[in-house]
FIVEXLUM-113001 format. One record per atom (N, C-alpha, C): residue number from 0; atom name; x, y, z. Coordinates in pm, 1 decimal, m for minus. Each point is the difference from the previous one (the first is absolute). Example, Ala and Ser with C-alpha at 12.3 -4.5 7.8 and 13.67 -1.06 7.14 Angstrom:
# residues 2
<num=0; atomo=N; east=1319.0; north=m569.0; up=780.0>
<num=0; atomo=CA; east=m89.0; north=119.0; up=0.0>
<num=0; atomo=C; east=90.0; north=120.0; up=0.0>
<num=1; atomo=N; east=m35.0; north=105.0; up=m72.0>
<num=1; atomo=CA; east=82.0; north=119.0; up=6.0>
<num=1; atomo=C; east=m77.0; north=109.0; up=73.0>
# end
This chain:
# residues 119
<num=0; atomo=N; east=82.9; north=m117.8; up=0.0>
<num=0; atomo=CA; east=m82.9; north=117.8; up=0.0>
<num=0; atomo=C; east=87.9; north=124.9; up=0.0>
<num=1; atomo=N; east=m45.6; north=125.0; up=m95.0>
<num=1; atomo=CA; east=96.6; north=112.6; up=m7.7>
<num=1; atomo=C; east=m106.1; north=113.9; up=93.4>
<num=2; atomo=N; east=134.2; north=20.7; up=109.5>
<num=2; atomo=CA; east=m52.3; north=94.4; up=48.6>
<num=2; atomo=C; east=11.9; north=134.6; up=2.4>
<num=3; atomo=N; east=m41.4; north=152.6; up=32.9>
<num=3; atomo=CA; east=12.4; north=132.6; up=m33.4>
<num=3; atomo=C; east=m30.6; north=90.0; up=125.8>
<num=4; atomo=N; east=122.9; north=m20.9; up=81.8>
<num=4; atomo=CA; east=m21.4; north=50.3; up=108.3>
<num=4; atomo=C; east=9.6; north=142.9; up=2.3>
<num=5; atomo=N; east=66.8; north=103.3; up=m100.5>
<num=5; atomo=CA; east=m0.4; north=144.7; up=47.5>
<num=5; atomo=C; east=27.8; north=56.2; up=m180.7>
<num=6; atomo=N; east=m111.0; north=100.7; up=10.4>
<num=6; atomo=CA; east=m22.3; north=48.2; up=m182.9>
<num=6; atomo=C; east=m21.9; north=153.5; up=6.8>
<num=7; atomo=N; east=50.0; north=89.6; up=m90.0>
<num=7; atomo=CA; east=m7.7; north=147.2; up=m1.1>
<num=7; atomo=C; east=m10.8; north=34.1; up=m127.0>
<num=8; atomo=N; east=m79.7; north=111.5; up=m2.1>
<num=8; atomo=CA; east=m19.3; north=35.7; up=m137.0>
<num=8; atomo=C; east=112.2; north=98.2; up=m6.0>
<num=9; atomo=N; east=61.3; north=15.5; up=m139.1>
<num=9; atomo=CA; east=70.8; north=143.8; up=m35.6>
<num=9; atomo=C; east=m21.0; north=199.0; up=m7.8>
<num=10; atomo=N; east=59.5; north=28.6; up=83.4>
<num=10; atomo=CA; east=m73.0; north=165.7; up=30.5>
<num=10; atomo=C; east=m87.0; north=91.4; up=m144.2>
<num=11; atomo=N; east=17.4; north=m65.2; up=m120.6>
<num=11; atomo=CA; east=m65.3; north=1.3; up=m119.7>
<num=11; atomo=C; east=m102.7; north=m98.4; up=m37.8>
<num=12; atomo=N; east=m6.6; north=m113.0; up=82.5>
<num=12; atomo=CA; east=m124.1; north=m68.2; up=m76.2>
<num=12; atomo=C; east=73.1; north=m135.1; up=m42.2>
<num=13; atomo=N; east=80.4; north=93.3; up=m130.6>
<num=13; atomo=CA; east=47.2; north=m111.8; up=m70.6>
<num=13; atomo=C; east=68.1; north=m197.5; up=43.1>
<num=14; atomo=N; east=39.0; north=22.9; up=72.3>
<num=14; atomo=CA; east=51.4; north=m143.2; up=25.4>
<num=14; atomo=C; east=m22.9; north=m51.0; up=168.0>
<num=15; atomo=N; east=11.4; north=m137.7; up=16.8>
<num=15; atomo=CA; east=m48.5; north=m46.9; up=84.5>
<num=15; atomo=C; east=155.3; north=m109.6; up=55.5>
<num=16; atomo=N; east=0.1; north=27.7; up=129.6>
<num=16; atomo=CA; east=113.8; north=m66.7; up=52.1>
<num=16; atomo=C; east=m53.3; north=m87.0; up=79.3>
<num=17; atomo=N; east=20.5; north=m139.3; up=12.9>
<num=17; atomo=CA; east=m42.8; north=m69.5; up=105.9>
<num=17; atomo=C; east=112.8; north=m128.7; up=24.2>
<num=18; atomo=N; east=m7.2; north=m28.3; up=123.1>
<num=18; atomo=CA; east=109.1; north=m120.4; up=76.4>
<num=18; atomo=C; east=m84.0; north=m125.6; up=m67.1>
<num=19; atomo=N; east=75.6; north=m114.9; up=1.4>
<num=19; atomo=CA; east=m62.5; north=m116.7; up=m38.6>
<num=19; atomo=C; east=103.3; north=m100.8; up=78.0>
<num=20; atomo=N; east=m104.3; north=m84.0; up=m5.7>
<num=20; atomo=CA; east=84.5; north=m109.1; up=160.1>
<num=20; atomo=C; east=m32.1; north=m113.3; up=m119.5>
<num=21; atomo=N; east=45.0; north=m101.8; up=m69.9>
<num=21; atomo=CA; east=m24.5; north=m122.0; up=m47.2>
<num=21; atomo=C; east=95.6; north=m144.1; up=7.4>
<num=22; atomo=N; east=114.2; north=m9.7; up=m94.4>
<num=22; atomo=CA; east=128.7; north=m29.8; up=41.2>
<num=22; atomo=C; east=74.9; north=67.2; up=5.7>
<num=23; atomo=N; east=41.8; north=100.9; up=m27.9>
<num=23; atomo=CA; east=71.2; north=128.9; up=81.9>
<num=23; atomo=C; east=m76.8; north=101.2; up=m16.2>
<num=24; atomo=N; east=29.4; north=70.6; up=121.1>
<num=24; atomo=CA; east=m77.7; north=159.4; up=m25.2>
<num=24; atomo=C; east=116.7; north=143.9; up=m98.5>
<num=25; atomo=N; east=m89.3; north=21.2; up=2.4>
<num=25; atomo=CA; east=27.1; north=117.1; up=m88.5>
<num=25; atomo=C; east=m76.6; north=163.0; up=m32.7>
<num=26; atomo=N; east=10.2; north=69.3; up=m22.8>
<num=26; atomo=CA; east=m86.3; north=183.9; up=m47.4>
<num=26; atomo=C; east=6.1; north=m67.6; up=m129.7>
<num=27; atomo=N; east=m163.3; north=18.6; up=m29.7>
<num=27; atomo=CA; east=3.9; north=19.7; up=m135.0>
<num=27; atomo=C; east=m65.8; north=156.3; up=m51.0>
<num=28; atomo=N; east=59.6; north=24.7; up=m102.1>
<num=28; atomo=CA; east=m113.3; north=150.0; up=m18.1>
<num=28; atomo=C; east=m2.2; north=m57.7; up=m174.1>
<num=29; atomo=N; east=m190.6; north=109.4; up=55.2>
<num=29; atomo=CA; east=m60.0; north=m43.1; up=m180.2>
<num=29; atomo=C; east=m80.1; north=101.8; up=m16.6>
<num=30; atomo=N; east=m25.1; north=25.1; up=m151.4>
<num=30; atomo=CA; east=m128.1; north=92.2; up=m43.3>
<num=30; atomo=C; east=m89.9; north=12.8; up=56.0>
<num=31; atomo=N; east=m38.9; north=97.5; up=29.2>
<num=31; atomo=CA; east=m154.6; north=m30.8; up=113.5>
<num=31; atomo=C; east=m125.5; north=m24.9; up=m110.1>
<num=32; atomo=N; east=2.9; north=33.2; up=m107.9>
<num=32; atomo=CA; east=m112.5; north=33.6; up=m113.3>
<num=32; atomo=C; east=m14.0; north=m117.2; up=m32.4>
<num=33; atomo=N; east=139.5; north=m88.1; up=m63.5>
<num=33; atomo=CA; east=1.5; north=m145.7; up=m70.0>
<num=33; atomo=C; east=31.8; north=m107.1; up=44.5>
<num=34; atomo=N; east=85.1; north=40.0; up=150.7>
<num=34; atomo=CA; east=26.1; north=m110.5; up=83.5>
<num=34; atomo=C; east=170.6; north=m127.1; up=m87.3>
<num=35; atomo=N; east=65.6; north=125.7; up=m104.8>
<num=35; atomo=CA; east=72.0; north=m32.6; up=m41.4>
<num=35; atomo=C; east=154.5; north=m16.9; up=120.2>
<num=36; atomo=N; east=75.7; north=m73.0; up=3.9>
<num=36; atomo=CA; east=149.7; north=25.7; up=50.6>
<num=36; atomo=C; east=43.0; north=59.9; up=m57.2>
<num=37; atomo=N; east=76.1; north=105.9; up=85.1>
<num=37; atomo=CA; east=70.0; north=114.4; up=13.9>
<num=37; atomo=C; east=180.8; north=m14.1; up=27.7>
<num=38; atomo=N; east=m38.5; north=m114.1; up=152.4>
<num=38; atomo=CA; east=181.9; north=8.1; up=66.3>
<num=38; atomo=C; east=m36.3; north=m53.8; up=94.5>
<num=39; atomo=N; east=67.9; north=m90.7; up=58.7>
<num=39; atomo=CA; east=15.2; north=m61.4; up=138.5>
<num=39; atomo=C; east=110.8; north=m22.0; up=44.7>
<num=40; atomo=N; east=16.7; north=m0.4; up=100.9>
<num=40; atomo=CA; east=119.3; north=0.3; up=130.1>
<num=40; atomo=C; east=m52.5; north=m134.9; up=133.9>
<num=41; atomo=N; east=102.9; north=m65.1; up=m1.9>
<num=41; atomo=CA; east=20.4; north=m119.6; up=76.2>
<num=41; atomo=C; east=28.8; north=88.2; up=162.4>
<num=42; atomo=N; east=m75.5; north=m127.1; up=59.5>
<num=42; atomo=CA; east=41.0; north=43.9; up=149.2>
<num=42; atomo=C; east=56.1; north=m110.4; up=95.3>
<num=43; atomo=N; east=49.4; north=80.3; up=106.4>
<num=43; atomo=CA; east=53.3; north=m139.6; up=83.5>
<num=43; atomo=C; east=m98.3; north=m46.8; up=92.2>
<num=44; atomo=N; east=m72.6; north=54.0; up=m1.3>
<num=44; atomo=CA; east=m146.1; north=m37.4; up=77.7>
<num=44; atomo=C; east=m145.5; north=48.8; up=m29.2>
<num=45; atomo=N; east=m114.4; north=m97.7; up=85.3>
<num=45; atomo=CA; east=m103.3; north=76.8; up=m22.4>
<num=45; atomo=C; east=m68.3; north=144.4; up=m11.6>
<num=46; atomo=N; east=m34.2; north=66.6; up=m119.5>
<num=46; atomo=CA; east=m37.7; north=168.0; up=30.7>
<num=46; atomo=C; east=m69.6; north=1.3; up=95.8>
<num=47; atomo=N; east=m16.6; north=36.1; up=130.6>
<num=47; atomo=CA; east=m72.6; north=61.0; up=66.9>
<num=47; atomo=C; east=m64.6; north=130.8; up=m16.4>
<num=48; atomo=N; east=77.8; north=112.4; up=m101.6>
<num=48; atomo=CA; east=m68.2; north=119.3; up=15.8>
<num=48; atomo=C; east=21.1; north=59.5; up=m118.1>
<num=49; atomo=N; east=m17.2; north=94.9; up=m86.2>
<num=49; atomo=CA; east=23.0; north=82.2; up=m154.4>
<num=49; atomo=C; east=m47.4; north=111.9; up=55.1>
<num=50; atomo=N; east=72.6; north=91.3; up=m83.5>
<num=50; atomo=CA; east=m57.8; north=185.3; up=m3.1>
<num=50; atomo=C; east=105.5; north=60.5; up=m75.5>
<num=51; atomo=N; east=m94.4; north=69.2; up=m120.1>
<num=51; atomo=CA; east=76.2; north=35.0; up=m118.7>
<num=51; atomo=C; east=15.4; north=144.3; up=45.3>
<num=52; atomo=N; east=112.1; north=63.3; up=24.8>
<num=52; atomo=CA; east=2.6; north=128.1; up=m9.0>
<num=52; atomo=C; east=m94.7; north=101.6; up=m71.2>
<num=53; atomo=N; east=m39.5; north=85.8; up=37.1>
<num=53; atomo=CA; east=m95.9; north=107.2; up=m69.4>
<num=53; atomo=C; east=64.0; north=76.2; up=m136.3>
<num=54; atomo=N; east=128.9; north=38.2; up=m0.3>
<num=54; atomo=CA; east=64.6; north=92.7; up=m52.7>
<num=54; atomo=C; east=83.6; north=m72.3; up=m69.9>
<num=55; atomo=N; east=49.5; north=m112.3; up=m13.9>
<num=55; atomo=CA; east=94.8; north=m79.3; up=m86.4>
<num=55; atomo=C; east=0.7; north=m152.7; up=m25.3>
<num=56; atomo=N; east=63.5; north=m48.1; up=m44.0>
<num=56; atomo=CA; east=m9.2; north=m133.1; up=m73.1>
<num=56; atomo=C; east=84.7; north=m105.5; up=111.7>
<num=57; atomo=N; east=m10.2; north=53.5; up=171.5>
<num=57; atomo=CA; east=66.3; north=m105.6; up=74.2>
<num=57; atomo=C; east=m106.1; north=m49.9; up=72.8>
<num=58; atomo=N; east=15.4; north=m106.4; up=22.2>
<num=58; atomo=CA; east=m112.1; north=m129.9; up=102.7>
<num=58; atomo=C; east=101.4; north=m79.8; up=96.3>
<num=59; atomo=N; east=m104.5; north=61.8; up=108.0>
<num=59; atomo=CA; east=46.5; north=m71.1; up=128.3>
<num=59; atomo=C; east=m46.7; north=m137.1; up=64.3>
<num=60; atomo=N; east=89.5; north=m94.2; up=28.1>
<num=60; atomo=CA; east=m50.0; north=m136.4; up=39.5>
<num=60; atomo=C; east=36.2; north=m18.7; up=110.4>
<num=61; atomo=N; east=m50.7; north=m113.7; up=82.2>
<num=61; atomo=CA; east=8.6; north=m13.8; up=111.8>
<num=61; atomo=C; east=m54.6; north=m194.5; up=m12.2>
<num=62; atomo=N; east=78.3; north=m61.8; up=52.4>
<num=62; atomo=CA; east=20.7; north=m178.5; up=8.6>
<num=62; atomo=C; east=5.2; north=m42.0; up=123.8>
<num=63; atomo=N; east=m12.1; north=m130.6; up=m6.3>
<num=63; atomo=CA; east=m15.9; north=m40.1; up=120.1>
<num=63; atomo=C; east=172.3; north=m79.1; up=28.5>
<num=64; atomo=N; east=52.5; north=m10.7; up=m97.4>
<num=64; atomo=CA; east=132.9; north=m51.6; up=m4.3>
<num=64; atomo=C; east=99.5; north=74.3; up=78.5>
<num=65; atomo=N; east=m1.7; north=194.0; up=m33.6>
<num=65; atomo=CA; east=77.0; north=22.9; up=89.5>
<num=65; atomo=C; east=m71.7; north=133.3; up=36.9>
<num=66; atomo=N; east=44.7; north=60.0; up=158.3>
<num=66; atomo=CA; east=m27.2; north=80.6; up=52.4>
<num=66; atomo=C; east=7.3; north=162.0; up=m86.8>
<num=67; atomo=N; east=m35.1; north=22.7; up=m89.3>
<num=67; atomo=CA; east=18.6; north=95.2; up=m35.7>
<num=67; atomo=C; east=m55.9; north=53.3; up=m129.1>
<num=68; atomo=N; east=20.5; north=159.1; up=m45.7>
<num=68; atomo=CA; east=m98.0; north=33.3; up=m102.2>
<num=68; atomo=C; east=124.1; north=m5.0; up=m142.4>
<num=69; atomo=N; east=m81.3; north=m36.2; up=m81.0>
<num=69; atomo=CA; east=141.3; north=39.4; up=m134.6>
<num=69; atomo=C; east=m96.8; north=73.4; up=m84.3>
<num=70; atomo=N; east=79.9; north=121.8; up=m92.4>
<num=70; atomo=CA; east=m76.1; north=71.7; up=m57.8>
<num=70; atomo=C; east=69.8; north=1.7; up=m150.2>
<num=71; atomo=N; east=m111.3; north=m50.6; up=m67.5>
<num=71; atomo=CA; east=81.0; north=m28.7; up=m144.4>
<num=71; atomo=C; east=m48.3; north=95.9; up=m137.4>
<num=72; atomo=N; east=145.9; north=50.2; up=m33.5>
<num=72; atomo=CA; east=m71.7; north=70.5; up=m100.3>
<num=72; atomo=C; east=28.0; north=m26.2; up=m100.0>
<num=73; atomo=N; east=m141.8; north=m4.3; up=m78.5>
<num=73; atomo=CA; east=m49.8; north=m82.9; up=m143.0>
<num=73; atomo=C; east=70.7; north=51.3; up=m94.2>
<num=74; atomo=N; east=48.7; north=105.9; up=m9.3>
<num=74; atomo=CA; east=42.9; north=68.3; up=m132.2>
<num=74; atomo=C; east=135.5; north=m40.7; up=m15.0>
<num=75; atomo=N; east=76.7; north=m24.2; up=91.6>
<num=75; atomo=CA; east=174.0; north=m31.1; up=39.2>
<num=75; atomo=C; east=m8.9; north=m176.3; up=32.5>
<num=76; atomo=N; east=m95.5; north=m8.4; up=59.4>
<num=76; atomo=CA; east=8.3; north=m118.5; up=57.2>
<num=76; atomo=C; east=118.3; north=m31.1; up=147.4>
<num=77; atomo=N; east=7.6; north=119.6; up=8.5>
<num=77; atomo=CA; east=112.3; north=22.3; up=148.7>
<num=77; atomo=C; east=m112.6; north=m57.5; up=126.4>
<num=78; atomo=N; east=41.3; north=m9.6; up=129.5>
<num=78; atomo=CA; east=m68.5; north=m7.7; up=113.0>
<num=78; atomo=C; east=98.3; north=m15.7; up=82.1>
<num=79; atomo=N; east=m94.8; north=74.1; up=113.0>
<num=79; atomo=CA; east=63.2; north=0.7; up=167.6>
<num=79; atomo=C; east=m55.2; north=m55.1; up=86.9>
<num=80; atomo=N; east=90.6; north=m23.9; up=70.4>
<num=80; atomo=CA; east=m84.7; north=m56.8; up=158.5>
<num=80; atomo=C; east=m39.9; north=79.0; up=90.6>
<num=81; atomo=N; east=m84.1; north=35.3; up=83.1>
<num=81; atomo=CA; east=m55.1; north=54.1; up=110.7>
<num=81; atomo=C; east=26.9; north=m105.7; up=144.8>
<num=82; atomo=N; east=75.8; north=28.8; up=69.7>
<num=82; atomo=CA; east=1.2; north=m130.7; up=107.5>
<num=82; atomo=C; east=m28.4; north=110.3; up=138.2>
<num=83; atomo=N; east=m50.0; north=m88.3; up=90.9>
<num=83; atomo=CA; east=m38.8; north=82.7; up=164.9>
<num=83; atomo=C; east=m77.3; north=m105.6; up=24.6>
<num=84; atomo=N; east=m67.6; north=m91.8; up=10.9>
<num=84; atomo=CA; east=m112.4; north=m73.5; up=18.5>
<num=84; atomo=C; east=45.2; north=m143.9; up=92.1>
<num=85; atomo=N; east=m70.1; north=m1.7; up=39.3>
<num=85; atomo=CA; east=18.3; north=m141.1; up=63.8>
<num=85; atomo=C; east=m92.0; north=m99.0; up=m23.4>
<num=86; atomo=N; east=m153.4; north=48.9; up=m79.8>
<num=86; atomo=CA; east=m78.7; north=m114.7; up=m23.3>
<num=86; atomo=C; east=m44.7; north=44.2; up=m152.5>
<num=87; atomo=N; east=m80.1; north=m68.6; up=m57.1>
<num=87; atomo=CA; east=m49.4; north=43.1; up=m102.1>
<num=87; atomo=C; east=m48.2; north=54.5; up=m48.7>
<num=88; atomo=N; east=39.5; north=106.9; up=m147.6>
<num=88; atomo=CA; east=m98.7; north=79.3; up=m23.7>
<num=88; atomo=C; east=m105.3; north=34.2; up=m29.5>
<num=89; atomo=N; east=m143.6; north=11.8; up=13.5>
<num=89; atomo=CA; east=m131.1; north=m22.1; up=m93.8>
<num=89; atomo=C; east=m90.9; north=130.3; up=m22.8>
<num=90; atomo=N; east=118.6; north=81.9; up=2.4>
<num=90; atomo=CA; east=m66.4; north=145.8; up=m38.4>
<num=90; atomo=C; east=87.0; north=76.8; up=m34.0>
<num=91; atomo=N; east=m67.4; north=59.4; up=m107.9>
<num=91; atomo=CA; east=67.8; north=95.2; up=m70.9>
<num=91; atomo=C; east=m73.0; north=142.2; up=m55.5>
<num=92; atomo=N; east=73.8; north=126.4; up=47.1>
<num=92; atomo=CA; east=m97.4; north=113.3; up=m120.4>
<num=92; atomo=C; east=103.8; north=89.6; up=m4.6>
<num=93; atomo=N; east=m29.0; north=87.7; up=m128.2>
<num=93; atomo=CA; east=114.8; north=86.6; up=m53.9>
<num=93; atomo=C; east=m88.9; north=144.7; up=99.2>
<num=94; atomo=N; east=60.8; north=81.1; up=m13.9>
<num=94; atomo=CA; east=m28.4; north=135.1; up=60.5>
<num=94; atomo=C; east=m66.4; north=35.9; up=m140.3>
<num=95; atomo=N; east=m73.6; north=131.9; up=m13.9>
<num=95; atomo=CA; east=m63.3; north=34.1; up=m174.7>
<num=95; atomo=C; east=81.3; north=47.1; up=m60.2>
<num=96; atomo=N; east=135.0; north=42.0; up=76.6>
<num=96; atomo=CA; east=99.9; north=92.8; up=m87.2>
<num=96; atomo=C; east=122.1; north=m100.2; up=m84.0>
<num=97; atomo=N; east=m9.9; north=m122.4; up=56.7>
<num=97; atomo=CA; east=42.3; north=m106.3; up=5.9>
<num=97; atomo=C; east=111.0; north=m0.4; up=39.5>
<num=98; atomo=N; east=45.1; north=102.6; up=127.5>
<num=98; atomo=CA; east=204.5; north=43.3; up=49.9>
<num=98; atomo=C; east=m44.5; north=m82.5; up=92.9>
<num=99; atomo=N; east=m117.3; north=m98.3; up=83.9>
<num=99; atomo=CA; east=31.8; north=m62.1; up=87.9>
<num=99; atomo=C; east=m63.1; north=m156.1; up=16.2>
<num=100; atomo=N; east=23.8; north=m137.2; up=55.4>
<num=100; atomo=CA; east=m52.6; north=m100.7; up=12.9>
<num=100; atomo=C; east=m15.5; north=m19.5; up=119.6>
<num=101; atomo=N; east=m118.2; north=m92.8; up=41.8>
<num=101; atomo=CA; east=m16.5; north=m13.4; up=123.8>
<num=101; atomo=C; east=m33.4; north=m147.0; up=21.6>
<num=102; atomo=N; east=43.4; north=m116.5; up=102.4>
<num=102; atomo=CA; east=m23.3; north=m108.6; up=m40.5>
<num=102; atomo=C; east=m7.0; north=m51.6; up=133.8>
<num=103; atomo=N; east=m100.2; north=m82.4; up=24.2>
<num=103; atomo=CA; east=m41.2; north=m49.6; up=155.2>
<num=103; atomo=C; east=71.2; north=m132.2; up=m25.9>
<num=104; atomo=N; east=m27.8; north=m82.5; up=142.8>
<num=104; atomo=CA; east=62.3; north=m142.2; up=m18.7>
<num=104; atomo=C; east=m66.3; north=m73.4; up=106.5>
<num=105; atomo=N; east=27.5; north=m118.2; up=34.1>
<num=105; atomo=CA; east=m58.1; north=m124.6; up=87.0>
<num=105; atomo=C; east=43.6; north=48.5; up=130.5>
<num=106; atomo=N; east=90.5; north=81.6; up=2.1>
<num=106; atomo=CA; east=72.4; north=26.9; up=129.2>
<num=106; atomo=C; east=m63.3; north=71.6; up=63.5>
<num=107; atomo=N; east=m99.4; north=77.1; up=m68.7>
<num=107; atomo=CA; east=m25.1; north=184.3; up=72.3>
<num=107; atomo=C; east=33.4; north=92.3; up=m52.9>
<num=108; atomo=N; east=130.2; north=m16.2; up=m98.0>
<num=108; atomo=CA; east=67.8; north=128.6; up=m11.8>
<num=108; atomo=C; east=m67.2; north=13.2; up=m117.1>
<num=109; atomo=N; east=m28.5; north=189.0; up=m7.9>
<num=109; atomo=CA; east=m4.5; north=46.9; up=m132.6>
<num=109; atomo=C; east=147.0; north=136.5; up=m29.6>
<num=110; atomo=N; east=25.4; north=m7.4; up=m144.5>
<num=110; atomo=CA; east=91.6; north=37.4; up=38.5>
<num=110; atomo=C; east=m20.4; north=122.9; up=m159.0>
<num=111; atomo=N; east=38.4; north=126.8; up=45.3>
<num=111; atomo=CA; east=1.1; north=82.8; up=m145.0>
<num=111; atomo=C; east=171.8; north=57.6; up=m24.3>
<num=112; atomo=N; east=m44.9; north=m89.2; up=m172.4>
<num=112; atomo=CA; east=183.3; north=45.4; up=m45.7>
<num=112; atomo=C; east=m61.8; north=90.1; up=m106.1>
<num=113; atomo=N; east=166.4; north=87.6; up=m21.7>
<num=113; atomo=CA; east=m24.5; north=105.5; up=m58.0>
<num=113; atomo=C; east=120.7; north=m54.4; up=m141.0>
<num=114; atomo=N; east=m70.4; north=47.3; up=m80.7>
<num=114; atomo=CA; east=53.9; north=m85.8; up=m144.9>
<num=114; atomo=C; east=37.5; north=124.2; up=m65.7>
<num=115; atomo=N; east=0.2; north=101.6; up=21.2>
<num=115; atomo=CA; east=56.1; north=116.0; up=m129.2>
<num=115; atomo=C; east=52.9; north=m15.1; up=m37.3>
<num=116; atomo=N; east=168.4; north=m68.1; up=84.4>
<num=116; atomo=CA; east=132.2; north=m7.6; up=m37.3>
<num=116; atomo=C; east=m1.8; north=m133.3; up=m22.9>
<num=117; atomo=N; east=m54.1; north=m75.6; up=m24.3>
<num=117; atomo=CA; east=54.4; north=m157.3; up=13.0>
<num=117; atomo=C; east=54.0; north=m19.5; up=m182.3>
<num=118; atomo=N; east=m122.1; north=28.6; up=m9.7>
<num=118; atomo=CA; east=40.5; north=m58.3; up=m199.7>
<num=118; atomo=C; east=83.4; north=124.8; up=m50.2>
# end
């Protein structure tokens, strides 16, 4: 059975990102109109969480594999890690300006990073 634990639409409409748990998990993003593939990215664990930035072409994930947020951007295909956590993440939201992320976890903690400078 394929499962779809955490899905976000794109700050335009256009495309649709979602985690998929089957024999390996993975982000897939697709057309939202035709439901065509677009691009996918392998993960080391289950998605627990997605949130596409408002203002640009980066998406934030959050797994159950490791403690932390990675924020990948689609256009470079670069990504970072976000680490502070001690349990898992299952929340995620961009600020509207999109300079900030905020991401809760199993632990309690929520935690807001500031991304201006990161990429």
């Amino acid at each position: 059975m394929v499962c779809y634990p955490a899905v976000d639409w794109s700050p335009d409409g256009s495309k649709i990102a979602y985690g998929v748990v089957d024999v390996e998990a993975a982000v897939f993003i697709i057309d939202s109109e035709t439901g065509q593939y677009i691009n996918s990215m392998p993960s080391s664990g289950t998605i627990t969480s997605l949130a596409w930035n408002p203002l640009s072409n980066k998406l934030a994930r959050g797994t159950l594999a490791i403690s932390n947020i990675e924020i990948l951007d689609l256009t470079t295909d670069y990504s970072i890690q976000l680490s502070g956590y001690d349990g898992i993440v299952r929340s995620l939201v961009w600020s509207k300006d999109g300079s900030y992320l905020i991401g809760g976890s199993t632990e309690g903690t929520i935690r807001i990073w500031d991304i201006r400078n990161v990429f």
